[in-house]
Backbone bond lengths (Angstrom), bond angles and torsions (degrees), N, CA, C in turn:
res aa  C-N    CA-C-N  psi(-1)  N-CA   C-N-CA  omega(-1)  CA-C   N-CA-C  phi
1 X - - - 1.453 - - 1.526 109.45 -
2 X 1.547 104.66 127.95 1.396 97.42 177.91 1.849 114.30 -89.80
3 X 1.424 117.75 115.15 1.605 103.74 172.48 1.568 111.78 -112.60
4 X 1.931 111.17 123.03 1.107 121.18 144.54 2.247 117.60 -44.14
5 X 0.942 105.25 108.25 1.731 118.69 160.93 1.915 107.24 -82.04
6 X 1.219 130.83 108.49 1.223 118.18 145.19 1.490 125.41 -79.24
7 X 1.329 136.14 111.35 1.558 113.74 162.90 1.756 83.41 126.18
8 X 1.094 102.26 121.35 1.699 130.96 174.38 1.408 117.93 -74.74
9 X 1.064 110.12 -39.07 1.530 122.84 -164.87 1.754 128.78 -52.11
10 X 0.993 121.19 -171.41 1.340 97.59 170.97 1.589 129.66 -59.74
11 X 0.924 114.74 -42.39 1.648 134.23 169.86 1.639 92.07 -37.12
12 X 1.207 114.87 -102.02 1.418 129.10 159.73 1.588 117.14 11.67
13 X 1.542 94.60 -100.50 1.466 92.50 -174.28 1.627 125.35 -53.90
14 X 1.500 116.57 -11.59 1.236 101.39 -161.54 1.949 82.48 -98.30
15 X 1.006 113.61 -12.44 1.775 114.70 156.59 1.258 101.98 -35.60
16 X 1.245 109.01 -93.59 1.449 135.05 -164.68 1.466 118.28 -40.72
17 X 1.663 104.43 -52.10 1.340 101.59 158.59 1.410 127.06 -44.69
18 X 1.263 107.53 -47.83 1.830 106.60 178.42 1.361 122.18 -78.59
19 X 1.088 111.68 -3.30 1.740 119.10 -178.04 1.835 102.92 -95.85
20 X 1.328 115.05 -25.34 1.095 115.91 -174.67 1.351 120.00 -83.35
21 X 1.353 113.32 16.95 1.439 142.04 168.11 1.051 125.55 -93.72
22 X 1.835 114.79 60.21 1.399 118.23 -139.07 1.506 137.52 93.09
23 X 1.510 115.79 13.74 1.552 89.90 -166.52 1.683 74.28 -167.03
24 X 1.313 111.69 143.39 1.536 120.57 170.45 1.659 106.86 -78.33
25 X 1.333 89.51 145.92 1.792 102.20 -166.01 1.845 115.29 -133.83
26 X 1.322 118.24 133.65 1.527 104.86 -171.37 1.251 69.33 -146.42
27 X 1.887 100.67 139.62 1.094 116.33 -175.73 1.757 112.03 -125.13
28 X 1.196 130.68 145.41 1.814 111.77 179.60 1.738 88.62 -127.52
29 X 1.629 83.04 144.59 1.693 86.16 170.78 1.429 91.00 -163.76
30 X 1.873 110.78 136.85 1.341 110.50 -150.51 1.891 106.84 -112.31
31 X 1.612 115.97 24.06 0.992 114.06 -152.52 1.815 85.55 -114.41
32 X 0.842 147.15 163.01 1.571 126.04 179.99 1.860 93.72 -97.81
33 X 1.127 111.62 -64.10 1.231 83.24 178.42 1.580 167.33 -36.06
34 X 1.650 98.26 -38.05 1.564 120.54 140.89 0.892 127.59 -47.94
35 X 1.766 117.71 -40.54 1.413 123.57 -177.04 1.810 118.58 -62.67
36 X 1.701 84.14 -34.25 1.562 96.66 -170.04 1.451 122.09 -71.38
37 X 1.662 109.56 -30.90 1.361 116.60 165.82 1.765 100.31 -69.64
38 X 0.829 127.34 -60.37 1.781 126.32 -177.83 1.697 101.29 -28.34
39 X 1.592 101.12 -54.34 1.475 98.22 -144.33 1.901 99.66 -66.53
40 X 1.592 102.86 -40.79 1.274 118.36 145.87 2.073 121.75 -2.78
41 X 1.141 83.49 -92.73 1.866 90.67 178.00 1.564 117.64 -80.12
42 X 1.647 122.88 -14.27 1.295 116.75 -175.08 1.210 110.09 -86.47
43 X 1.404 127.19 -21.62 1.246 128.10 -168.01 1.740 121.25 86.11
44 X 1.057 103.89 34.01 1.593 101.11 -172.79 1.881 105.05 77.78
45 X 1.327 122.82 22.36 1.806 120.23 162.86 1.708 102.24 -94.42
46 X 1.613 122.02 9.53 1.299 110.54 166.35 0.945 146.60 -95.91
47 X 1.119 150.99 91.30 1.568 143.81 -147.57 1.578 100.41 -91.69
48 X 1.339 106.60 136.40 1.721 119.92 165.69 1.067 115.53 -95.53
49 X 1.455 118.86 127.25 2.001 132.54 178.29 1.839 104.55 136.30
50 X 1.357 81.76 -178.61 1.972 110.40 176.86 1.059 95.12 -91.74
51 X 1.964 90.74 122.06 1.326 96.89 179.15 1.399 117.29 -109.84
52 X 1.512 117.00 31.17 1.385 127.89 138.84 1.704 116.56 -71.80
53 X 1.050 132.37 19.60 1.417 143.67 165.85 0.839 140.27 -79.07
54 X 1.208 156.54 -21.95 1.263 169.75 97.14 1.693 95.13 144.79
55 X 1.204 132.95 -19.59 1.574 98.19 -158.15 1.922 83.60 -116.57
56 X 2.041 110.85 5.49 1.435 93.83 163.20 1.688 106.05 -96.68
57 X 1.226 112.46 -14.81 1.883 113.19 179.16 1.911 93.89 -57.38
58 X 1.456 96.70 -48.10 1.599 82.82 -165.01 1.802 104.70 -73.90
59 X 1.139 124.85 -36.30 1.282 99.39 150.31 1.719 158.86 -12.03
60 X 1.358 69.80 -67.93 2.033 92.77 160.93 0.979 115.59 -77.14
61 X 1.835 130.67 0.44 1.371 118.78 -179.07 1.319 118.17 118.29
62 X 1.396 133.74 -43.65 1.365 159.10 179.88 1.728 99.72 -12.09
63 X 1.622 125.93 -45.00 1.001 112.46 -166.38 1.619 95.67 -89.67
64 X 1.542 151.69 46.32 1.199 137.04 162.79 1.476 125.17 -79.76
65 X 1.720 99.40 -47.48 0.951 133.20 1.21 1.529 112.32 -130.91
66 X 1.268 120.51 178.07 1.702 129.19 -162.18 1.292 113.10 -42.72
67 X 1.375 148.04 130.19 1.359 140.23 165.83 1.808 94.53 -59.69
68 X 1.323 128.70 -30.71 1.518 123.89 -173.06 1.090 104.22 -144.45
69 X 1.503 121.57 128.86 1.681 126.98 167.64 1.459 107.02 -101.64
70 X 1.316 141.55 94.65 1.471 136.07 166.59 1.658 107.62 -104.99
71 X 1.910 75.29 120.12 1.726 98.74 173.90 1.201 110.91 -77.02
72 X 1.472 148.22 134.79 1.279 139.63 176.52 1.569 105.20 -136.54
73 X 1.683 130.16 26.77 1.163 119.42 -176.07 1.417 117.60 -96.11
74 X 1.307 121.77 165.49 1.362 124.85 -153.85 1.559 104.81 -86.96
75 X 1.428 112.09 9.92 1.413 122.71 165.74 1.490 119.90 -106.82
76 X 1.192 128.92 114.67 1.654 155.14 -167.00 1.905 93.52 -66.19
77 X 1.039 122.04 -76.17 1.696 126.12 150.78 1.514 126.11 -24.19
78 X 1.107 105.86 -43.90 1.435 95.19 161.84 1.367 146.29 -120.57
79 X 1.405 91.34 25.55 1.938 114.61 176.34 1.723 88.87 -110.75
80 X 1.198 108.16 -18.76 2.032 90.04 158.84 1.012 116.24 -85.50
81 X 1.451 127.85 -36.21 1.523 126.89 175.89 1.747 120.22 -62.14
82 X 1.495 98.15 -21.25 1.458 90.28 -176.39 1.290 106.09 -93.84
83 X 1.292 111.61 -39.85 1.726 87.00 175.01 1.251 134.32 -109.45
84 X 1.389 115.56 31.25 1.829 122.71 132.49 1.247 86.91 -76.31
85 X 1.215 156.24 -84.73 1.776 134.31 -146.89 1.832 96.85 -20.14
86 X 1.445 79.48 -72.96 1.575 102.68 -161.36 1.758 109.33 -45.44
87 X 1.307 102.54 -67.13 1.630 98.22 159.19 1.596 151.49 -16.18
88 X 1.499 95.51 -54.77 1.522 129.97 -145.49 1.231 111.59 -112.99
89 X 1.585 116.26 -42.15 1.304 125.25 173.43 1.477 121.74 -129.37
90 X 1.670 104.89 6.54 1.743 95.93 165.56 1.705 107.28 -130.22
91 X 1.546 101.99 -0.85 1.568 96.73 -170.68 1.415 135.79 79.30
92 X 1.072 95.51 23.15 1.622 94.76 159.36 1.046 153.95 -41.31
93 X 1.495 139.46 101.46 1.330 126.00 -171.23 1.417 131.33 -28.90
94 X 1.587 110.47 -54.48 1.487 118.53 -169.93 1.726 101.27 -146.42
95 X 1.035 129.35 125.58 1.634 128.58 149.54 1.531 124.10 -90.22
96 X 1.145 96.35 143.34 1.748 109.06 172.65 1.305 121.42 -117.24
97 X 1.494 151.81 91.42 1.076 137.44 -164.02 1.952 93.19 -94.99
98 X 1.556 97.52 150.13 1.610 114.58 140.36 1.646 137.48 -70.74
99 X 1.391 136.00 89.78 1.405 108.85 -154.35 1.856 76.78 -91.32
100 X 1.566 101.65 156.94 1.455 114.79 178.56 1.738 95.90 -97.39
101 X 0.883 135.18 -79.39 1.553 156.84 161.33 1.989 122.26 -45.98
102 X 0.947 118.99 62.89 1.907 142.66 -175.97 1.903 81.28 -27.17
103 X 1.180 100.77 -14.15 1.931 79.09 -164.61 1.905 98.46 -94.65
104 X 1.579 122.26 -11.55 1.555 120.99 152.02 0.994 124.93 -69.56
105 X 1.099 145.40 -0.32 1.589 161.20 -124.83 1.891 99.69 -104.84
106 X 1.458 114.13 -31.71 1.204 134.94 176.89 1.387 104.62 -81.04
107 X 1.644 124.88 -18.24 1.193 122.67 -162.91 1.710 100.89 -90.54
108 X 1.553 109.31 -39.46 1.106 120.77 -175.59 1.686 105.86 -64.91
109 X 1.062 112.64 -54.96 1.918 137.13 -170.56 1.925 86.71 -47.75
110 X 1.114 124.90 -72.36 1.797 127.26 163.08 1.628 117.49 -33.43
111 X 1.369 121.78 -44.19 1.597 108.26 162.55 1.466 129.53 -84.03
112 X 1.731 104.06 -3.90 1.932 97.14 179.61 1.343 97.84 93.25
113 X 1.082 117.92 8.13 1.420 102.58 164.99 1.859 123.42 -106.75
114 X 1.323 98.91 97.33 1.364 124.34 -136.95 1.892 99.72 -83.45
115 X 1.569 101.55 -45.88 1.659 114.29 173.71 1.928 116.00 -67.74
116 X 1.221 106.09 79.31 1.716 84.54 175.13 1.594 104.19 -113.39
117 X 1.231 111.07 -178.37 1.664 116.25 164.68 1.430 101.24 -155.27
118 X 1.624 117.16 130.14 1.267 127.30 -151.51 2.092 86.87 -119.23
119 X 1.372 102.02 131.74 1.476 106.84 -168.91 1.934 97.65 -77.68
120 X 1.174 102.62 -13.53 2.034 111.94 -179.34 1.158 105.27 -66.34
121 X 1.835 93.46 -54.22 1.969 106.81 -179.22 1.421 107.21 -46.00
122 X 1.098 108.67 -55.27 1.563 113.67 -157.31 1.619 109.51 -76.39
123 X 1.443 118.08 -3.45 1.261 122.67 174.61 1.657 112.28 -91.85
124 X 1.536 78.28 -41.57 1.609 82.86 -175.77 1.705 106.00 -80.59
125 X 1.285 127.57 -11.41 1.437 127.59 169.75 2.029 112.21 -73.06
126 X 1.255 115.30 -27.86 1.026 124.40 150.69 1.065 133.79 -47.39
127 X 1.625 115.64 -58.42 1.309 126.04 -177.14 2.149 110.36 -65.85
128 X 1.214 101.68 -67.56 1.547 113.20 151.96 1.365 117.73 -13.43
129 X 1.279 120.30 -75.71 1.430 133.03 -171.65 1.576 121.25 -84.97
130 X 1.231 114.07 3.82 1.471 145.05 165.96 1.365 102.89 -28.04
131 X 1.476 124.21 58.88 1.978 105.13 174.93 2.003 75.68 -121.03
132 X 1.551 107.81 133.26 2.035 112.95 162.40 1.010 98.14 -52.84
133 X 1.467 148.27 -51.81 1.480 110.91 -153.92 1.510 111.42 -108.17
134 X 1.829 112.40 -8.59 0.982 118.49 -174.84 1.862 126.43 -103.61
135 X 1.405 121.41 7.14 1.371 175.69 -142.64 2.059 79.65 -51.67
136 X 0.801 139.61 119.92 1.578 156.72 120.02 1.094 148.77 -99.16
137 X 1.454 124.32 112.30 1.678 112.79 -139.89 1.940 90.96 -106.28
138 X 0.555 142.91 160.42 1.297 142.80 161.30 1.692 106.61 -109.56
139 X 1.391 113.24 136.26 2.006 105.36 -149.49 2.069 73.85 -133.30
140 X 0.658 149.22 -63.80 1.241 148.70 -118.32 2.189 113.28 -170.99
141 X 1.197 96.38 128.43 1.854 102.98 179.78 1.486 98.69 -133.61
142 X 1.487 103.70 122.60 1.327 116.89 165.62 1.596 127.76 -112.87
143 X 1.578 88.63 102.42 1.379 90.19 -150.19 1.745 124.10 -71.79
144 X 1.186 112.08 -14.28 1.719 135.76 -151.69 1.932 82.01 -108.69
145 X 1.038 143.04 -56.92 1.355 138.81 120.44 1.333 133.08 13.59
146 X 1.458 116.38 -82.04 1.506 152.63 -151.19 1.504 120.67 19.54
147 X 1.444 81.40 80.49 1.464 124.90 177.90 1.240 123.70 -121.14
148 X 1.021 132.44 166.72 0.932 129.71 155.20 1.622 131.64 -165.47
149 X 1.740 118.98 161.25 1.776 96.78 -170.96 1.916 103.44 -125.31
150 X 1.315 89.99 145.24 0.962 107.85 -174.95 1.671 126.59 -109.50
151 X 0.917 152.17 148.96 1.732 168.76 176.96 1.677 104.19 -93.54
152 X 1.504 109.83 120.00 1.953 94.29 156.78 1.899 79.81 -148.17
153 X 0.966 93.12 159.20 1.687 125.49 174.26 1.539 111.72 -90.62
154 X 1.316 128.26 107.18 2.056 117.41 177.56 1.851 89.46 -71.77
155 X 0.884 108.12 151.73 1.669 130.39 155.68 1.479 92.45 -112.03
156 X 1.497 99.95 169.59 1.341 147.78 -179.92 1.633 89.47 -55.57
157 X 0.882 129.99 -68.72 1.625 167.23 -139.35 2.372 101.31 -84.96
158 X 1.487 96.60 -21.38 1.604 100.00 -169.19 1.309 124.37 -71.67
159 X 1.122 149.43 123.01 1.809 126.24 178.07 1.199 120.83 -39.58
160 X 1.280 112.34 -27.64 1.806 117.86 -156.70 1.759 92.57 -97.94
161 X 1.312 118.94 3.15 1.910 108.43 178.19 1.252 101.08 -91.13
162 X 1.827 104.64 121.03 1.470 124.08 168.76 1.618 113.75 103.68
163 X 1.414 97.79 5.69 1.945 110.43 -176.95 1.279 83.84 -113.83
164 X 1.363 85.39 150.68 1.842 114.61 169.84 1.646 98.41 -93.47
165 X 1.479 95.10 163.80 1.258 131.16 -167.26 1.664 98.49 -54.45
166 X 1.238 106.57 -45.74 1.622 122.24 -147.95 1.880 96.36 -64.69
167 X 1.495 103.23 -42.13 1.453 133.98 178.45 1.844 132.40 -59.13
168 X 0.989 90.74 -18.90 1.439 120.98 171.54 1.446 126.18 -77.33
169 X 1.757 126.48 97.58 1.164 101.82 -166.18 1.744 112.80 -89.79
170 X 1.692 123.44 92.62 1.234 114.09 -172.29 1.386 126.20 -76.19
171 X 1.651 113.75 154.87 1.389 81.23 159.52 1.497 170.66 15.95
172 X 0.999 141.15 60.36 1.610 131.43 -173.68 1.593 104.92 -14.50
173 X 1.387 137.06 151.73 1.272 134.31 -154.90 1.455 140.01 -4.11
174 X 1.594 107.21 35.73 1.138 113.68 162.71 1.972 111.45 -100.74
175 X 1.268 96.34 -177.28 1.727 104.58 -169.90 1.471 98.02 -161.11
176 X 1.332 108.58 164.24 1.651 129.53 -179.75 1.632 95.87 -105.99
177 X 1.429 127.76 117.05 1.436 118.03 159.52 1.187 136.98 -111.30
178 X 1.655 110.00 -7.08 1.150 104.32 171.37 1.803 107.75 -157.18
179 X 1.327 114.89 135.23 1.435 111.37 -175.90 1.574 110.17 -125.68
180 X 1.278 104.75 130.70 1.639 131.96 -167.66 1.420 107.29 -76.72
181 X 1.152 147.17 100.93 1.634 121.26 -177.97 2.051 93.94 -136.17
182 X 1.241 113.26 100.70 1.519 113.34 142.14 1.791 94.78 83.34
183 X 1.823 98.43 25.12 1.570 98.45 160.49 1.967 94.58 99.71
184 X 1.174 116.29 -13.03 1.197 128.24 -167.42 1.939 105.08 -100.90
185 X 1.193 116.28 134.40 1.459 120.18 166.80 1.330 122.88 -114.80
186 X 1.139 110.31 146.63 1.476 104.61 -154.40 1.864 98.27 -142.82
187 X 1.772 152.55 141.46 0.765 118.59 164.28 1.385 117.39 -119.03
188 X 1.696 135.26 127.89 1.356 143.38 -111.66 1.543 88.93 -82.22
189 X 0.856 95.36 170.12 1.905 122.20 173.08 1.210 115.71 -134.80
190 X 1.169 131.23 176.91 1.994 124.92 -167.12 1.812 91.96 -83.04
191 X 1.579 114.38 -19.99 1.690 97.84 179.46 1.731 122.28 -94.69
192 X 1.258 96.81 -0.20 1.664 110.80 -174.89 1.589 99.50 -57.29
193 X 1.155 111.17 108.71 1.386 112.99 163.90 1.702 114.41 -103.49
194 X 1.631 98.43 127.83 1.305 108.88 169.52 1.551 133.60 -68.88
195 X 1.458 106.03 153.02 1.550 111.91 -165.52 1.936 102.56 -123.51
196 X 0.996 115.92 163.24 1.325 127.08 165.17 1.551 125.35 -54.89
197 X 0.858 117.90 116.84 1.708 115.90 -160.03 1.239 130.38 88.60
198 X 1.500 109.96 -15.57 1.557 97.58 159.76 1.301 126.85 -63.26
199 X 1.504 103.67 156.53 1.867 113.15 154.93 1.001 98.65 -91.62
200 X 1.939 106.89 155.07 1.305 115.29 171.09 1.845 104.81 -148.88
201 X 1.130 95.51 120.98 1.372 104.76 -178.02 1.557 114.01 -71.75
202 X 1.417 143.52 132.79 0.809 122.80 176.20 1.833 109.51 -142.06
203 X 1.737 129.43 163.12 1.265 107.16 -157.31 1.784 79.56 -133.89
204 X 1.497 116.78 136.52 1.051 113.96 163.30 2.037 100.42 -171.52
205 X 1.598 90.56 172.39 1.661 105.98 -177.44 1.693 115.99 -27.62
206 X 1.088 158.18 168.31 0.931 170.44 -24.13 1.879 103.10 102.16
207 X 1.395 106.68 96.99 1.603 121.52 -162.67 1.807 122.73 100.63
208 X 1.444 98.56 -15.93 1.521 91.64 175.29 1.497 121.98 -91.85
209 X 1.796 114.62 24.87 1.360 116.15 -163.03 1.517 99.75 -87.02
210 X 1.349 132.32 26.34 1.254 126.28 -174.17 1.625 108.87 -124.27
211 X 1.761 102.46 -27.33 0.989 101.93 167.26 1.572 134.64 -80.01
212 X 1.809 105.12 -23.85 1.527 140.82 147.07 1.439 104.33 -24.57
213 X 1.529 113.70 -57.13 1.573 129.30 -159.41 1.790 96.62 -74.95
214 X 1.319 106.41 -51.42 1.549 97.13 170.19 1.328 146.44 -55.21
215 X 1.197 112.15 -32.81 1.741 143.48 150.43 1.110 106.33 -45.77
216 X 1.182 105.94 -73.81 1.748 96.40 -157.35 1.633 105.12 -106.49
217 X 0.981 137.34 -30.84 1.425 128.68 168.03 1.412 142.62 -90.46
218 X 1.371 106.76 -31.50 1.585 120.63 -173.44 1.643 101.91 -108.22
219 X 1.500 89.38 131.86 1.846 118.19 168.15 1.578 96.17 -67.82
């Protein structure tokens, strides 16, 4: 899968980093300095400029075009502009915007851009869901979908530490997609058995995060 990244920043790069685990990655970041550490570890997948521009999107690739365009810049205005570009006039499979501000969120919902993840949400889904051993982050809502993915941490202490994937009775149409272990990403298989301290990303319905919590975290 090829994914366009807009936006360098932390959000961003640690994207890119994890997508590049399998999956071609072009990244834009318009600050030179950011760019320069990027260009640094990506190997030449960084493009320098605004990537509300059109002649740096096609740079990065934009006209192939991307199976995924994710905007991640710290501007609300221009993670809508980039992916209607990307959308609207190059065809993009899927967009992802960043909203910075939960109160544009209506702005995005009016252009069809249905996939966002708001860095407030996800703070304030933290704060909310605040139990140590019982910890659920909510990362991402896909609404056109209605799906959604979620973050939990195994402790020492979880049912699901030291069971394989296969063993786990989850959710009805939920899945495990990606597991974090010691800085390392990995994406699960029915024999991946979990350990204490991993993250584990997981994608399912919208209301089953309690039953999520029973599976994998709560005795």
């Amino acid at each position: 899968m090829f994914v366009l990244v807009a936006g360098g920043g932390k959000v961003g790069s640690n994207l890119a980093r994890t997508l590049l685990r399998g999956h071609e990655v072009a990244i834009i970041e318009v600050r030179r300095d950011r760019w320069e550490a990027l260009e640094e570890e990506f190997e030449h997948r960084a493009i320098l400029g605004d990537a509300t521009e059109l002649f740096v999107l096609e740079r990065a690739g934009i006209a192939r075009p991307p199976d995924l365009v994710v905007a991640v810049t710290g501007d609300d205005e221009d993670n809508m502009v980039i992916c209607q570009m990307a959308r609207d006039h190059y065809g993009a499979a899927k967009v992802i915007a960043r909203v910075n501000d939960p109160r544009n969120q209506v702005h995005f919902d009016l252009l069809g851009i249905s996939a966002t993840v708001s860095a407030t949400q996800s703070i304030m889904a933290m704060i909310e869901h605040e139990v140590p051993e019982h910890e659920l982050i909510h990362l991402l809502e896909l609404r056109k979908e209605n799906l959604e993915i979620v973050e939990v941490q195994i402790s020492k202490d979880s049912p699901s530490a030291g069971k394989r994937v296969s063993s786990l009775k989850l959710p009805v149409g939920s899945r495990l997609i990606a597991v974090m272990r010691n800085g390392q990403h990995e994406i699960p298989d029915p024999e991946t058995k979990l350990e204490p301290g991993d993250q584990v990303l997981a994608i399912l319905e919208p209301g089953k995060e309690d039953e999520l919590r029973r599976v994998l975290l709560k005795k």
